[in-house]
C-alpha positions in Angstrom: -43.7 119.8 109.7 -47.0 118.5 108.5 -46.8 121.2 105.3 -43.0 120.3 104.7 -44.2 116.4 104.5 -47.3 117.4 102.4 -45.2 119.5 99.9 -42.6 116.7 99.3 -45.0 113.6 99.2 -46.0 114.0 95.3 -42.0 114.5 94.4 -41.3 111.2 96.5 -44.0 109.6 94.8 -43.1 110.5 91.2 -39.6 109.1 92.0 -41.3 106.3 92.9 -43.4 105.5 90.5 -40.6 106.4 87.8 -38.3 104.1 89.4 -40.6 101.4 89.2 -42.1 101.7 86.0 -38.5 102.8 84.4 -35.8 101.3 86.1 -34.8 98.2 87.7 -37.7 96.0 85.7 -37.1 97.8 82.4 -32.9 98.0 82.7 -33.5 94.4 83.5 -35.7 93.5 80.1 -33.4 95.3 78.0 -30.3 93.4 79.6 -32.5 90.2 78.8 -33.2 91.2 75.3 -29.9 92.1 74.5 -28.4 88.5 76.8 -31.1 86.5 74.9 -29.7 88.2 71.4 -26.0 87.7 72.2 -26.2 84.0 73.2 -28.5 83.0 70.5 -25.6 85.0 67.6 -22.9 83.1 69.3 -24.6 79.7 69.7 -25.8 80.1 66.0 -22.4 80.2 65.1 -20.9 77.2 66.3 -24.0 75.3 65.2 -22.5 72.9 62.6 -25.9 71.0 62.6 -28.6 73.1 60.9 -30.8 72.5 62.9 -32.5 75.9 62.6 -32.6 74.7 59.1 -34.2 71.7 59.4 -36.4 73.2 62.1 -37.8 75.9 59.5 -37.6 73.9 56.8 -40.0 71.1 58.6 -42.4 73.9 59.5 -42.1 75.9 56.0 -43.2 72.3 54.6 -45.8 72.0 57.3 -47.3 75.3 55.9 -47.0 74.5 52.4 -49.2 71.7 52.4 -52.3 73.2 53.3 -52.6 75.2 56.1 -50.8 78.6 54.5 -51.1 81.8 55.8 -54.0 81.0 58.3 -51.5 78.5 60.0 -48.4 80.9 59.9 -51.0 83.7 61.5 -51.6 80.9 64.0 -48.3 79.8 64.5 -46.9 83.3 65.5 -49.7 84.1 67.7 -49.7 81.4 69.8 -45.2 81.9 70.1 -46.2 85.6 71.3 -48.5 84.4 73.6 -46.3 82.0 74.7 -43.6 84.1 75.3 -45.6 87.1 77.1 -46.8 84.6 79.7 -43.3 83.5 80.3 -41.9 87.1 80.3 -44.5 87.6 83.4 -43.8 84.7 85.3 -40.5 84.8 85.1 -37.6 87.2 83.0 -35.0 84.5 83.0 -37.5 81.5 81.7 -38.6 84.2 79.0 -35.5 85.0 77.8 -33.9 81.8 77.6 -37.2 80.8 75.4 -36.9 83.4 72.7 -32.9 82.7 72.4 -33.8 79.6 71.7 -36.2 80.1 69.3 -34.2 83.0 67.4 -31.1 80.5 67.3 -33.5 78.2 65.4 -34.5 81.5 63.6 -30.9 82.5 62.6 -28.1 80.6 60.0 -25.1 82.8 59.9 -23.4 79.8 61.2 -24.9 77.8 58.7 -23.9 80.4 55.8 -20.3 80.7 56.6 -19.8 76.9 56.7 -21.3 76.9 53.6 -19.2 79.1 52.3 -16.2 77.2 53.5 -17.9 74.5 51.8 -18.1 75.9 48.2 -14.2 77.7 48.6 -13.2 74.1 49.5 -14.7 72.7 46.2 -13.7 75.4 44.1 -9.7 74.4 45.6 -10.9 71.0 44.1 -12.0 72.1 40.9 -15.7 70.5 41.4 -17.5 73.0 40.3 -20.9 70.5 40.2 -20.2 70.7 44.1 -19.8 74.7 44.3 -23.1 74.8 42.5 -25.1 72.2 44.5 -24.0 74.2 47.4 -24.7 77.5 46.0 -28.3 75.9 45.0 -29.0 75.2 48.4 -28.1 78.6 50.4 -30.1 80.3 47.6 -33.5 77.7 48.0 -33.1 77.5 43.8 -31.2 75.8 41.1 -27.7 77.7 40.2 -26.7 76.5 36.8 -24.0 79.2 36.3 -20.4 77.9 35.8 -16.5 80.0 36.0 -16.8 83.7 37.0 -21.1 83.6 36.6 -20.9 81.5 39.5 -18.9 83.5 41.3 -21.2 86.3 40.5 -24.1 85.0 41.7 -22.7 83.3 44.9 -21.5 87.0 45.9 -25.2 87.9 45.3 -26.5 85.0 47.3 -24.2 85.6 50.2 -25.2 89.6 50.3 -29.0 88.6 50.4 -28.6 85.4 52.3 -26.7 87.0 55.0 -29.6 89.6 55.7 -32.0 87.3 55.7 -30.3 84.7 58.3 -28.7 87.9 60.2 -30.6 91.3 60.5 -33.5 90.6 58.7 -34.6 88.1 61.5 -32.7 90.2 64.6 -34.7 93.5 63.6 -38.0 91.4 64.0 -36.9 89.5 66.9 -36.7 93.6 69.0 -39.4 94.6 67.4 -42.1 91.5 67.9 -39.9 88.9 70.1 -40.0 85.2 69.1 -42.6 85.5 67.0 -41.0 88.4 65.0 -38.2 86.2 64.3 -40.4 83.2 63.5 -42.5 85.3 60.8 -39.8 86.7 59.3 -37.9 83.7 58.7 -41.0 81.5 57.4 -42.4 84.2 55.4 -39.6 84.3 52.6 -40.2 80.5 51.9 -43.4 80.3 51.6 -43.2 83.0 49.0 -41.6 80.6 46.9 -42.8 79.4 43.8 -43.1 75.6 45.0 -45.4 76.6 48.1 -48.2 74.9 46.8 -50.5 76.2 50.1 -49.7 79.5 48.3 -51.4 79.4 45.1 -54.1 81.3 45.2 -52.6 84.3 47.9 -49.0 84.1 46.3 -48.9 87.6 45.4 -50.6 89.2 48.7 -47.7 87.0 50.8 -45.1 88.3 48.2 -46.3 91.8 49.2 -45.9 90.8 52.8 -42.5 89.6 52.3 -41.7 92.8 50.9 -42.8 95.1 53.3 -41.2 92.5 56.2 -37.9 93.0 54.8 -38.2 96.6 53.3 -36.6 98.6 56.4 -34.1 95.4 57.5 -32.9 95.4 54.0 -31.8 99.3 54.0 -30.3 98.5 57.5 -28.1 95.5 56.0 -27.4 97.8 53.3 -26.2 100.4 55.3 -24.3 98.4 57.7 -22.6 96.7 54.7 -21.6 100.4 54.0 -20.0 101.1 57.6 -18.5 97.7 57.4 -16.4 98.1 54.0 -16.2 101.5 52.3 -19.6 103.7 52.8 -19.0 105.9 50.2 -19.1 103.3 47.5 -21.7 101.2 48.8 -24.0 104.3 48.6 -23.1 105.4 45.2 -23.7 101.6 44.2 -26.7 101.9 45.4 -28.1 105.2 44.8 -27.0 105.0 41.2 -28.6 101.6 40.7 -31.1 100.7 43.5 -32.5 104.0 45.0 -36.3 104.0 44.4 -38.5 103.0 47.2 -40.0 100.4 46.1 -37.0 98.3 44.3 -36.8 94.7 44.9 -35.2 94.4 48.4 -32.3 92.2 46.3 -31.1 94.7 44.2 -30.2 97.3 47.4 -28.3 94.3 49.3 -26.7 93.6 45.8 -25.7 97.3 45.3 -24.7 98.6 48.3 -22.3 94.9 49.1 -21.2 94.9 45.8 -19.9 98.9 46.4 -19.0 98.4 49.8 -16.6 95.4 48.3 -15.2 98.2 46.0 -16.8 95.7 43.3 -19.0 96.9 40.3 -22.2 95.4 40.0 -23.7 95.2 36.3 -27.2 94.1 35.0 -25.6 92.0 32.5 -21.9 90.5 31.3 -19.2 89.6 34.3 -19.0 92.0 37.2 -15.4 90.3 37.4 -14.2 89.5 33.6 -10.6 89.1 33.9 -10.0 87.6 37.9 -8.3 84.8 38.5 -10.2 81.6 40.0 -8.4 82.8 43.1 -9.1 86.7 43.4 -12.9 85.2 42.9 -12.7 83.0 45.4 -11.4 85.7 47.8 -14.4 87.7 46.5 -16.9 85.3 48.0 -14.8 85.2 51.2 -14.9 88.8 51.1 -18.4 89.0 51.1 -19.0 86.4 54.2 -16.6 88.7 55.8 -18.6 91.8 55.3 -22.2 90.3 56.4 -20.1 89.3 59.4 -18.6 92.5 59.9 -22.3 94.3 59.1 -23.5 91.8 61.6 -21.5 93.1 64.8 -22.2 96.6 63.7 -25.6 96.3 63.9 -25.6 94.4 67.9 -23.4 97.2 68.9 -25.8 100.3 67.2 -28.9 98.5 69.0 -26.8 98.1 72.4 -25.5 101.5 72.5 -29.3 103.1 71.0 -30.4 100.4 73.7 -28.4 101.7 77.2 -28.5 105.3 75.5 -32.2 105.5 76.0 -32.3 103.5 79.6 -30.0 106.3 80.4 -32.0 109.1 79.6 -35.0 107.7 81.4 
Protein backbone atom coordinates (compact mmCIF):
# COMPACT_ATOMS: atom_id res chain seq x y z
CA UNK A 1 0.00 0.00 0.00
CA UNK A 2 2.77 2.28 1.19
CA UNK A 3 4.79 1.47 -2.38
CA UNK A 4 1.39 2.01 -4.43
CA UNK A 5 1.11 5.63 -2.48
CA UNK A 6 4.88 6.32 -3.04
CA UNK A 7 4.75 5.45 -6.75
CA UNK A 8 1.76 7.75 -7.57
CA UNK A 9 2.73 10.82 -5.26
CA UNK A 10 5.19 12.56 -7.99
CA UNK A 11 2.24 11.94 -10.92
CA UNK A 12 -0.35 13.58 -8.33
CA UNK A 13 1.96 16.20 -7.72
CA UNK A 14 2.94 17.16 -11.34
CA UNK A 15 -0.89 17.42 -11.96
CA UNK A 16 -0.84 19.64 -9.34
CA UNK A 17 1.54 21.77 -9.87
CA UNK A 18 0.46 21.98 -13.71
CA UNK A 19 -2.87 22.84 -12.74
CA UNK A 20 -1.86 25.57 -10.79
CA UNK A 21 0.69 27.08 -12.61
CA UNK A 22 -1.38 26.39 -16.13
CA UNK A 23 -4.81 26.38 -15.49
CA UNK A 24 -7.40 28.14 -13.66
CA UNK A 25 -4.98 31.42 -12.96
CA UNK A 26 -3.62 31.46 -16.52
CA UNK A 27 -7.28 30.55 -18.38
CA UNK A 28 -8.41 33.30 -16.20
CA UNK A 29 -5.56 36.05 -17.35
CA UNK A 30 -6.12 35.22 -20.83
CA UNK A 31 -10.06 35.55 -20.41
CA UNK A 32 -9.01 39.06 -18.77
CA UNK A 33 -6.86 40.06 -21.53
CA UNK A 34 -8.96 39.24 -24.14
CA UNK A 35 -12.45 40.84 -21.76
CA UNK A 36 -10.15 43.98 -21.18
CA UNK A 37 -9.48 44.05 -25.23
CA UNK A 38 -13.11 43.48 -26.30
CA UNK A 39 -14.58 46.18 -24.02
CA UNK A 40 -12.07 48.74 -24.66
CA UNK A 41 -12.71 48.04 -28.99
CA UNK A 42 -16.40 48.40 -28.33
CA UNK A 43 -16.35 51.38 -25.88
CA UNK A 44 -13.80 53.08 -28.35
CA UNK A 45 -16.34 52.86 -30.84
CA UNK A 46 -19.13 54.66 -29.50
CA UNK A 47 -16.83 57.32 -28.14
CA UNK A 48 -17.95 60.39 -30.01
CA UNK A 49 -15.75 62.54 -27.57
CA UNK A 50 -12.05 62.03 -28.37
CA UNK A 51 -11.12 61.81 -25.47
CA UNK A 52 -8.35 59.37 -26.19
CA UNK A 53 -7.41 62.09 -28.43
CA UNK A 54 -7.30 64.75 -26.27
CA UNK A 55 -5.85 62.50 -23.61
CA UNK A 56 -2.64 61.68 -26.01
CA UNK A 57 -2.55 64.69 -27.44
CA UNK A 58 -2.22 66.55 -23.83
CA UNK A 59 0.53 64.08 -22.99
CA UNK A 60 2.27 64.04 -26.56
CA UNK A 61 2.45 68.05 -25.79
CA UNK A 62 3.53 67.33 -22.26
CA UNK A 63 6.55 65.46 -23.81
CA UNK A 64 7.27 67.81 -26.42
CA UNK A 65 8.11 70.54 -24.31
CA UNK A 66 11.00 69.32 -22.61
CA UNK A 67 10.92 66.24 -21.01
CA UNK A 68 11.33 63.86 -24.42
CA UNK A 69 12.28 60.53 -24.46
CA UNK A 70 13.54 60.35 -20.72
CA UNK A 71 9.81 61.27 -19.77
CA UNK A 72 8.11 58.79 -22.23
CA UNK A 73 10.75 56.04 -20.70
CA UNK A 74 9.27 57.24 -17.42
CA UNK A 75 5.94 57.43 -18.24
CA UNK A 76 5.62 53.76 -19.49
CA UNK A 77 7.53 52.41 -16.69
CA UNK A 78 5.71 53.65 -14.01
CA UNK A 79 1.93 52.37 -16.22
CA UNK A 80 3.72 48.78 -16.12
CA UNK A 81 4.38 49.01 -12.78
CA UNK A 82 1.28 50.22 -12.07
CA UNK A 83 -0.49 47.69 -13.76
CA UNK A 84 1.58 44.56 -12.46
CA UNK A 85 0.72 45.52 -8.86
CA UNK A 86 -2.83 45.67 -9.74
CA UNK A 87 -2.71 42.39 -11.71
CA UNK A 88 -1.43 40.79 -8.23
CA UNK A 89 -3.78 42.16 -6.01
CA UNK A 90 -6.56 41.72 -7.84
CA UNK A 91 -7.33 40.23 -11.84
CA UNK A 92 -10.58 42.23 -12.12
CA UNK A 93 -9.01 45.78 -10.77
CA UNK A 94 -6.10 45.00 -13.38
CA UNK A 95 -8.01 44.45 -16.08
CA UNK A 96 -10.50 46.99 -15.91
CA UNK A 97 -7.24 49.50 -15.59
CA UNK A 98 -5.54 48.53 -18.84
CA UNK A 99 -9.15 48.66 -20.80
CA UNK A 100 -9.17 51.82 -19.79
CA UNK A 101 -6.15 53.00 -20.63
CA UNK A 102 -6.00 51.13 -24.17
CA UNK A 103 -9.63 52.88 -24.86
CA UNK A 104 -7.62 56.12 -24.34
CA UNK A 105 -4.98 54.42 -26.47
CA UNK A 106 -7.28 53.51 -29.35
CA UNK A 107 -9.43 55.97 -32.13
CA UNK A 108 -11.20 53.71 -34.52
CA UNK A 109 -14.19 55.30 -33.21
CA UNK A 110 -12.69 58.55 -33.74
CA UNK A 111 -11.49 57.62 -37.46
CA UNK A 112 -14.83 56.39 -38.72
CA UNK A 113 -16.64 59.58 -37.46
CA UNK A 114 -14.22 61.25 -39.12
CA UNK A 115 -14.78 59.75 -42.01
CA UNK A 116 -18.42 60.39 -41.89
CA UNK A 117 -17.38 63.68 -41.38
CA UNK A 118 -15.29 64.39 -44.62
CA UNK A 119 -18.17 62.05 -46.90
CA UNK A 120 -20.66 64.51 -45.33
CA UNK A 121 -18.69 67.62 -46.70
CA UNK A 122 -17.82 66.20 -49.84
CA UNK A 123 -22.08 65.71 -50.27
CA UNK A 124 -21.84 69.50 -49.57
CA UNK A 125 -19.28 70.33 -51.90
CA UNK A 126 -16.91 72.02 -49.17
CA UNK A 127 -14.01 70.69 -49.96
CA UNK A 128 -12.04 73.36 -47.48
CA UNK A 129 -13.94 71.18 -44.83
CA UNK A 130 -12.91 67.64 -46.35
CA UNK A 131 -9.37 68.89 -46.13
CA UNK A 132 -9.31 70.43 -42.68
CA UNK A 133 -10.63 67.07 -41.65
CA UNK A 134 -8.28 65.05 -43.61
CA UNK A 135 -5.50 67.52 -42.02
CA UNK A 136 -6.37 66.50 -38.78
CA UNK A 137 -6.64 62.45 -38.92
CA UNK A 138 -3.29 62.71 -40.78
CA UNK A 139 -1.42 65.24 -37.79
CA UNK A 140 -0.35 67.43 -41.22
CA UNK A 141 -1.63 69.97 -43.62
CA UNK A 142 -3.50 68.23 -46.75
CA UNK A 143 -3.57 70.87 -49.49
CA UNK A 144 -4.76 68.42 -52.27
CA UNK A 145 -8.12 69.18 -53.91
CA UNK A 146 -10.68 66.77 -56.51
CA UNK A 147 -9.45 63.12 -56.89
CA UNK A 148 -5.68 64.09 -55.10
CA UNK A 149 -7.70 64.42 -52.10
CA UNK A 150 -9.34 61.44 -52.45
CA UNK A 151 -6.08 59.83 -53.01
CA UNK A 152 -4.54 60.79 -50.12
CA UNK A 153 -7.46 60.38 -47.70
CA UNK A 154 -7.49 56.59 -48.82
CA UNK A 155 -3.78 56.65 -47.86
CA UNK A 156 -4.46 58.31 -44.54
CA UNK A 157 -7.36 56.04 -43.60
CA UNK A 158 -5.07 52.72 -44.54
CA UNK A 159 -2.19 54.05 -42.20
CA UNK A 160 -4.38 55.81 -39.69
CA UNK A 161 -6.43 52.74 -39.11
CA UNK A 162 -3.27 50.68 -38.14
CA UNK A 163 -2.11 52.98 -36.04
CA UNK A 164 -5.38 53.65 -33.93
CA UNK A 165 -6.28 49.73 -34.40
CA UNK A 166 -3.57 46.98 -34.47
CA UNK A 167 -0.64 48.92 -34.19
CA UNK A 168 -1.69 49.77 -30.49
CA UNK A 169 -3.66 46.15 -29.85
CA UNK A 170 -0.35 44.16 -30.79
CA UNK A 171 1.56 46.26 -28.07
CA UNK A 172 -1.19 46.24 -25.68
CA UNK A 173 -0.59 41.70 -25.66
CA UNK A 174 2.66 42.04 -25.92
CA UNK A 175 3.60 44.84 -23.03
CA UNK A 176 0.02 45.64 -21.45
CA UNK A 177 -0.91 49.29 -20.80
CA UNK A 178 2.22 50.51 -21.29
CA UNK A 179 2.66 48.81 -24.68
CA UNK A 180 -0.36 50.58 -25.81
CA UNK A 181 0.81 53.88 -24.24
CA UNK A 182 4.30 53.67 -26.11
CA UNK A 183 3.08 52.90 -29.15
CA UNK A 184 0.60 55.42 -29.39
CA UNK A 185 2.90 58.49 -28.13
CA UNK A 186 5.83 57.34 -29.98
CA UNK A 187 4.48 58.21 -33.59
CA UNK A 188 3.88 61.94 -32.38
CA UNK A 189 6.68 62.79 -31.00
CA UNK A 190 8.38 61.67 -34.16
CA UNK A 191 6.89 64.53 -35.71
CA UNK A 192 8.66 67.29 -37.05
CA UNK A 193 7.06 70.03 -34.57
CA UNK A 194 8.24 67.94 -31.35
CA UNK A 195 10.55 70.45 -30.36
CA UNK A 196 11.73 68.02 -27.13
CA UNK A 197 12.94 66.00 -30.23
CA UNK A 198 15.50 68.00 -31.83
CA UNK A 199 18.46 66.68 -31.10
CA UNK A 200 17.31 62.53 -30.81
CA UNK A 201 14.73 63.01 -33.82
CA UNK A 202 16.33 60.45 -35.88
CA UNK A 203 17.07 57.69 -33.00
CA UNK A 204 13.08 58.10 -31.98
CA UNK A 205 12.31 57.93 -35.79
CA UNK A 206 14.17 54.57 -35.71
CA UNK A 207 12.24 53.53 -32.75
CA UNK A 208 9.01 54.30 -34.35
CA UNK A 209 10.00 52.18 -37.09
CA UNK A 210 10.87 49.18 -35.44
CA UNK A 211 7.54 49.65 -33.02
CA UNK A 212 5.38 49.48 -35.93
CA UNK A 213 7.56 47.22 -38.34
CA UNK A 214 5.81 43.77 -37.42
CA UNK A 215 2.07 45.48 -36.60
CA UNK A 216 2.33 47.12 -39.92
CA UNK A 217 2.78 43.56 -41.94
CA UNK A 218 -0.05 42.28 -39.69
CA UNK A 219 -2.47 45.28 -40.84
CA UNK A 220 -1.22 44.55 -44.12
CA UNK A 221 -2.06 41.16 -44.10
CA UNK A 222 -5.28 41.32 -42.41
CA UNK A 223 -6.28 44.01 -45.03
CA UNK A 224 -5.48 41.17 -47.42
CA UNK A 225 -7.95 38.47 -45.70
CA UNK A 226 -10.41 41.21 -45.33
CA UNK A 227 -10.75 42.33 -49.16
CA UNK A 228 -9.10 40.24 -51.86
CA UNK A 229 -5.62 38.55 -50.58
CA UNK A 230 -4.35 37.95 -53.75
CA UNK A 231 -4.21 41.50 -54.90
CA UNK A 232 -3.23 43.00 -51.77
CA UNK A 233 -0.09 40.86 -51.88
CA UNK A 234 0.81 41.45 -55.42
CA UNK A 235 0.38 45.31 -54.51
CA UNK A 236 2.53 44.91 -52.15
CA UNK A 237 5.22 42.57 -53.19
CA UNK A 238 5.47 44.41 -56.54
CA UNK A 239 5.83 47.83 -54.79
CA UNK A 240 6.55 47.55 -51.02
CA UNK A 241 8.38 44.18 -50.37
CA UNK A 242 11.94 45.02 -48.97
CA UNK A 243 12.39 44.78 -45.32
CA UNK A 244 13.13 47.83 -44.44
CA UNK A 245 10.48 50.08 -46.59
CA UNK A 246 8.75 52.80 -44.89
CA UNK A 247 6.03 51.05 -42.83
CA UNK A 248 3.51 53.56 -45.10
CA UNK A 249 4.07 52.31 -48.24
CA UNK A 250 3.11 48.35 -47.18
CA UNK A 251 -0.27 49.63 -45.53
CA UNK A 252 -0.59 51.78 -48.80
CA UNK A 253 0.05 48.71 -51.02
CA UNK A 254 -1.44 46.00 -49.70
CA UNK A 255 -5.10 48.38 -48.89
CA UNK A 256 -4.89 49.79 -52.02
CA UNK A 257 -4.73 45.87 -53.69
CA UNK A 258 -6.98 44.49 -51.26
CA UNK A 259 -9.52 47.48 -52.49
CA UNK A 260 -8.87 46.06 -56.08
CA UNK A 261 -7.38 49.70 -56.46
CA UNK A 262 -3.96 50.57 -58.10
CA UNK A 263 -1.64 52.48 -56.23
CA UNK A 264 0.87 54.72 -58.27
CA UNK A 265 3.97 56.76 -57.19
CA UNK A 266 2.76 59.59 -59.15
CA UNK A 267 -0.54 60.91 -61.43
CA UNK A 268 -4.31 59.81 -60.04
CA UNK A 269 -4.65 56.31 -58.81
CA UNK A 270 -8.43 57.08 -59.83
CA UNK A 271 -8.36 59.46 -63.03
CA UNK A 272 -11.70 59.15 -64.47
CA UNK A 273 -14.20 58.31 -61.00
CA UNK A 274 -16.90 60.15 -60.43
CA UNK A 275 -16.98 62.39 -57.11
CA UNK A 276 -19.27 59.55 -55.96
CA UNK A 277 -17.33 56.17 -56.89
CA UNK A 278 -14.42 58.32 -54.81
CA UNK A 279 -16.30 58.95 -52.09
CA UNK A 280 -17.33 55.20 -51.89
CA UNK A 281 -13.57 54.63 -52.19
CA UNK A 282 -12.87 56.26 -48.84
CA UNK A 283 -15.87 54.46 -47.33
CA UNK A 284 -14.43 51.47 -48.71
CA UNK A 285 -11.36 51.80 -47.12
CA UNK A 286 -12.90 52.54 -43.32
CA UNK A 287 -14.77 49.42 -44.16
CA UNK A 288 -11.71 47.34 -44.72
CA UNK A 289 -9.60 48.57 -41.54
CA UNK A 290 -12.83 47.59 -39.79
CA UNK A 291 -13.14 44.45 -41.32
CA UNK A 292 -9.05 43.90 -40.82
CA UNK A 293 -9.86 44.94 -37.36
CA UNK A 294 -12.24 41.91 -36.24
CA UNK A 295 -9.93 39.59 -38.11
CA UNK A 296 -7.24 40.21 -36.18
CA UNK A 297 -9.44 39.88 -32.34
CA UNK A 298 -10.65 36.65 -33.72
CA UNK A 299 -6.84 35.21 -34.92
CA UNK A 300 -5.46 36.34 -31.30
CA UNK A 301 -8.73 34.62 -29.55
CA UNK A 302 -8.56 31.54 -31.41
CA UNK A 303 -4.18 31.47 -31.27
CA UNK A 304 -5.20 32.53 -27.57
CA UNK A 305 -7.72 29.42 -26.30
CA UNK A 306 -5.72 27.25 -28.97
CA UNK A 307 -2.71 27.36 -26.80
CA UNK A 308 -4.64 27.23 -23.20
CA UNK A 309 -5.82 24.13 -24.74
CA UNK A 310 -2.87 22.49 -25.46
CA UNK A 311 -1.48 23.14 -21.99
Amino acid sequence: MNFHRWQTWPHSTHLCTRSTLCGPSLFKRVCMDLLSLLVALAFDQTNRHHTGKRFLTMVADWLCGGWGVAGLAALVSAVFLCHVLLRTLSPIVGGLFGAVLLVLCLGMGELAFAVRGYLDMRVRDDEEGARHIASALAGRDVCSAGVRLTREMLAVVLVEGHARGIGVLFWYLVLGPAGALAAALVRPMALPNCQAMEKSAPIVGKVCWAMDWLPARISALCYGVAGSLTHALGNWRSRAWKWDEHNTAVLVASGTGALLLETETSGDSLPKATPEAQDATVEGARDLVMRALVVWVIAVALITLGGWLKQ
